[in-house]
N, C-alpha and C positions, 0 to 999 in steps of 0.2 A: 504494500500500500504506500502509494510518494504519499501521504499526510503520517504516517508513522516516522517516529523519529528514530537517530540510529540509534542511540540510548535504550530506548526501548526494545528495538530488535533485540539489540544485545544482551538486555535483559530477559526476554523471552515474553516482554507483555504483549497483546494484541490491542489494538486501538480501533477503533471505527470512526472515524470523521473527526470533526472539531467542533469544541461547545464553549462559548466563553470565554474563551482565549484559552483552551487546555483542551484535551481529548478526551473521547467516553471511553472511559476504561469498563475493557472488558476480562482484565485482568484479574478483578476478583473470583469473577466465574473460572478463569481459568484454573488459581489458585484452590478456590472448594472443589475441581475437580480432583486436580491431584492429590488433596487431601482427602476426597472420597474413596479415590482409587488406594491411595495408602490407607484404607481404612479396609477396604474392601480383601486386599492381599492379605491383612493380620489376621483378618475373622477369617481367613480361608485357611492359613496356615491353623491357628487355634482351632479350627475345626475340624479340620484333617488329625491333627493329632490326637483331639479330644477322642475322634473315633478311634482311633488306632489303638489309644491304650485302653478303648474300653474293647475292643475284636483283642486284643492281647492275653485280655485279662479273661474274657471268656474262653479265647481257647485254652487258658491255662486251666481254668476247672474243666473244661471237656478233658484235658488229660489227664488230669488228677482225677476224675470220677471214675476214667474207663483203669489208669493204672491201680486205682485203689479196687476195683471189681477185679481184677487181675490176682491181686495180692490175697482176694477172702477165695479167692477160685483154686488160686494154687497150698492156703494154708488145709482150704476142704480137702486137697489132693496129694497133702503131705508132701509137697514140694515145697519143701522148706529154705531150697535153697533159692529158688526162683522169688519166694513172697521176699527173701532178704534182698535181691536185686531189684526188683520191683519197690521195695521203700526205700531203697539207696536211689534211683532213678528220679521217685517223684523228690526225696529231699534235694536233689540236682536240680531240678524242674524249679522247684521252690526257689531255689538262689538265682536259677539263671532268668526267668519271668519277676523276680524283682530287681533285678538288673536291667532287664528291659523295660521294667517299669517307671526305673528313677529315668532313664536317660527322654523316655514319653514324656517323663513329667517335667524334666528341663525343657523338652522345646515346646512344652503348651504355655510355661512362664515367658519362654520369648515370646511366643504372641500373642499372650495377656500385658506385656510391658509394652509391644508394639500399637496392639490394640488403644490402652492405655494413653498412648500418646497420641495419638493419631484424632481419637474421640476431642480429648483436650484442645489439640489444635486445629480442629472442625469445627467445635462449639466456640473459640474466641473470635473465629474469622469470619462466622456465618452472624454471631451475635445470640445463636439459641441456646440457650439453655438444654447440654444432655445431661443427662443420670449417668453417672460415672459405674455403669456397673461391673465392672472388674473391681474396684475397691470396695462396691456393698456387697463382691461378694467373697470377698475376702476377711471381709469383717465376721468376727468369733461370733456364732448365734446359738451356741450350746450343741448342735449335732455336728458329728462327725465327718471330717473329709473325707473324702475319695483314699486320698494318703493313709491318713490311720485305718479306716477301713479294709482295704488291700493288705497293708501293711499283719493286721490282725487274721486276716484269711489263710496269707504264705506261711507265718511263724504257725496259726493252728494246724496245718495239713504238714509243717513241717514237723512237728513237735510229735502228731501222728504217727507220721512215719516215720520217725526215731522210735516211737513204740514198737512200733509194730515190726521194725528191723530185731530191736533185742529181744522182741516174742519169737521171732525166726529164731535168733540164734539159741534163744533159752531152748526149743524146741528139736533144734540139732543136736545139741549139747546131750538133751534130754533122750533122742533117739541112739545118740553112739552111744552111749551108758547101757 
């Protein structure tokens, strides 16, 4: 556009004519887009993850379920040496699904701090007032997070199957005798 100045190019604003001795900027729209679109990239990322450690976390009791039906199949079948691998397995399972857990839950804080930012710098530039809800929902409301929840599920099915290994073995022990 020859009424756009170079300053402006340079800066990336757009202009449309002239008003007043100064130009309609259309600059702010440009601005709440990019800030939309950087709003839009963090809820995608934060939401993508969100699912992912909740598909994690489910297939983790799908294998815990089918290995612990494994472990009462093989103690009914006096394969005692099998139910001992089978509670060594899922206690492995246990460590490595909260391993995959924390690392889910480092990149869903990246996109709750992206998210976070983004909302903030949406709402000063547009003038509306949003609900900050990444920090309301961050805020302590007496129930339990996802985190300690998970967290109580791995140590229980771990703790489990630490039983249920030294029931194998007591059972071995118990057969060579």
């Amino acid at each position: 556009d020859d009424h756009q100045s170079v300053r402006a190019r340079r800066q990336g604003h757009l202009y449309r004519g002239r008003a007043s001795g100064g130009c309609v900027v259309s600059a702010m729209n440009e601005s709440i887009t990019r800030l939309t679109l950087a709003k839009d990239i963090a809820f995608e990322w934060f939401k993508m993850h969100s699912e992912q450690r909740l598909k994690i976390f489910n297939f983790f009791l799908l294998i815990s379920g089918i290995s612990i039906a494994g472990y009462f199949t093989a103690i009914q079948a006096d394969a005692h040496i099998a139910a001992l691998v089978v509670s060594f397995f899922v206690i492995l399972m246990c460590v490595t699904f909260k391993l995959l857990d924390m690392r889910t839950s480092e990149l869903i804080k990246i996109g709750e701090y992206s998210l976070r930012r983004s909302l903030t710098a949406l709402a000063s530039s547009t003038s509306v007032e949003f609900i900050d809800l990444v920090d309301m929902a961050e805020q302590k409301t007496g129930t339990f997070s996802y985190r300690f929840t998970f967290n109580m599920i791995f140590v229980s099915i771990a703790i489990i199957s630490g039983l249920g290994a030294i029931g194998a073995i007591y059972s071995l022990i118990g057969n060579a005798s």
